[in-house]
C-alpha positions in Angstrom: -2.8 18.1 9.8 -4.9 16.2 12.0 -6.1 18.6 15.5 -7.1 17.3 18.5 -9.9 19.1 20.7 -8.2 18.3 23.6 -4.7 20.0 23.8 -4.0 20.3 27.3 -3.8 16.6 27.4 -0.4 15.1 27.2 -1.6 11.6 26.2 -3.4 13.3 23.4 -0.8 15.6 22.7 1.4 12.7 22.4 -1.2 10.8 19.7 -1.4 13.8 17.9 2.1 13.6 17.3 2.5 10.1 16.4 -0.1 10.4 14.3 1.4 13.6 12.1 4.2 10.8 11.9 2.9 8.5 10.2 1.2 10.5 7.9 4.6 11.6 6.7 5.2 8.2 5.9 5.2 6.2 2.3 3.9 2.3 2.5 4.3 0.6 -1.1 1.8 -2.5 -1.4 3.1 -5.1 -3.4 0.0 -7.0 -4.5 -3.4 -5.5 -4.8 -5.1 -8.2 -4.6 -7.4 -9.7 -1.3 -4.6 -8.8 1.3 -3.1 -6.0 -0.3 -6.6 -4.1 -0.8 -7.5 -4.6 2.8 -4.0 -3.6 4.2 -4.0 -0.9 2.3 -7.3 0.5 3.4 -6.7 -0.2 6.4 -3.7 1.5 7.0 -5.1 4.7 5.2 -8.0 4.7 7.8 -5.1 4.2 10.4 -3.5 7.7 9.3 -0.9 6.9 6.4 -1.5 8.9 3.3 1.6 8.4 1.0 1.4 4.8 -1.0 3.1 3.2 -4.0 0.5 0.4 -5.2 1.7 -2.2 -7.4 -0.1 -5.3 -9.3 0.0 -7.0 -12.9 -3.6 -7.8 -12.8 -7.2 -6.5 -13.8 -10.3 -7.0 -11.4 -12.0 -10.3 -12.9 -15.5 -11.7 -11.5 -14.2 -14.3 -9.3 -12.1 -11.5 -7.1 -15.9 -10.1 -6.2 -16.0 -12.2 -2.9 -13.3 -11.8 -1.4 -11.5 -8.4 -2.7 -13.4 -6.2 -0.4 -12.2 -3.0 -2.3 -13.2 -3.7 -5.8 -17.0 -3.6 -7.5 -18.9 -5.0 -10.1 -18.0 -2.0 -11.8 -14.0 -2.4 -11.6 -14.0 -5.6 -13.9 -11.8 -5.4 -16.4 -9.9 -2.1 -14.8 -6.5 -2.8 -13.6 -6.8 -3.2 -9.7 -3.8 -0.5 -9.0 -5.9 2.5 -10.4 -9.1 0.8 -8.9 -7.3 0.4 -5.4 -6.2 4.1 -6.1 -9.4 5.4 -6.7 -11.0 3.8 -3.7 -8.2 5.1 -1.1 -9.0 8.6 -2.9 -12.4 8.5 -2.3 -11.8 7.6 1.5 -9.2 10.3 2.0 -8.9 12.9 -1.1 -5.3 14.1 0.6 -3.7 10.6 0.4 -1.5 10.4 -2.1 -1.5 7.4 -4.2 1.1 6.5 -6.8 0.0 2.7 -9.1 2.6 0.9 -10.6 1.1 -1.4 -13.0 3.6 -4.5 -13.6 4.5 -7.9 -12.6 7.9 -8.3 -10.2 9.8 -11.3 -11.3 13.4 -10.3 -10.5 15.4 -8.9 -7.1 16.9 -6.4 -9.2 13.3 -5.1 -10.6 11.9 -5.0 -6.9 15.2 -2.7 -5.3 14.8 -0.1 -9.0 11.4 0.4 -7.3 12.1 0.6 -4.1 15.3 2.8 -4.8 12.7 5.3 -7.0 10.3 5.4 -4.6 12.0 5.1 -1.1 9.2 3.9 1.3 9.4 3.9 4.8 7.6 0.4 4.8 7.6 -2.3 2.3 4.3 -4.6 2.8 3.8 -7.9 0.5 0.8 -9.1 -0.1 1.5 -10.9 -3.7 1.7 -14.8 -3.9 3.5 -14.4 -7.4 5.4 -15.6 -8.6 4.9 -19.0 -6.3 7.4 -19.6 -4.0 9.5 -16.7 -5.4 8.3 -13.6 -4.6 8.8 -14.2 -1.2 12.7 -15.0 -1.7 12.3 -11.8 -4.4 11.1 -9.3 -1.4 13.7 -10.4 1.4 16.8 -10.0 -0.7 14.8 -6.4 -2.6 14.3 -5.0 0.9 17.4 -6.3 2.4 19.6 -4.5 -0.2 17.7 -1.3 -0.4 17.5 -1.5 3.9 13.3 -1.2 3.4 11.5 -2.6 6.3 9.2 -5.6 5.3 5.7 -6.7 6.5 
């Protein structure tokens, strides 16, 4: 739990809470790739600590400039346990759960969600083209997951 050094302030008082919030909550990342690495760091640095991260792929050399979290190191690692490892190393509480797969199917993206039960759904993937999108708003939809 996060304190603040000033507790006679209500307006701090009043962040503090918020901020216990959201580190209660769970954000799954679909797509680890050059959003999803950045949205998920950057919402770890913002005070979540609870993700689901899932991707199909493995960090290749052209990802190296512009997949921010990922090294030289990480090629040929799949970028869910690389992603992991990164978040870990920023905060060691976060917890940090990889799916490793590809989402093709509605019915594949709510088994997830309905396992996993985030409090937000954020999509960063851009696969399958023109699908996943359609994929996400009828997954979320039926398993009443908000969507980024």
């Amino acid at each position: 739990m996060i304190k603040t050094r000033f507790p006679e302030n209500t307006y701090a008082r009043i962040a503090m809470m918020r901020l216990a919030e959201i580190y209660q909550k769970k954000v799954f990342i679909l797509g680890c790739g050059g959003t999803g690495c950045i949205v998920a760091e950057h919402l770890l640095r913002a005070g979540f600590s609870q993700f689901v991260v899932l991707d199909s792929a493995i960090v290749d050399p052209p990802d190296m400039n512009r997949q921010l979290s990922y090294t030289f190191g990480d090629i040929g690692l799949k970028k869910v346990d690389c992603l992991k490892r990164r978040l870990i190393s920023i905060q060691p509480e976060a917890s940090v759960t990889e799916i490793y797969t590809y989402i093709d199917s509605r019915v594949q993206l709510e088994t997830l969600l309905e396992e996993h039960r985030p409090d937000l759904l954020v999509n960063c993937a851009d696969k399958p083209m023109g699908k996943i999108h359609s994929i996400v708003c009828q997954g979320s939809l039926q398993t009443d997951t908000p969507v980024l």
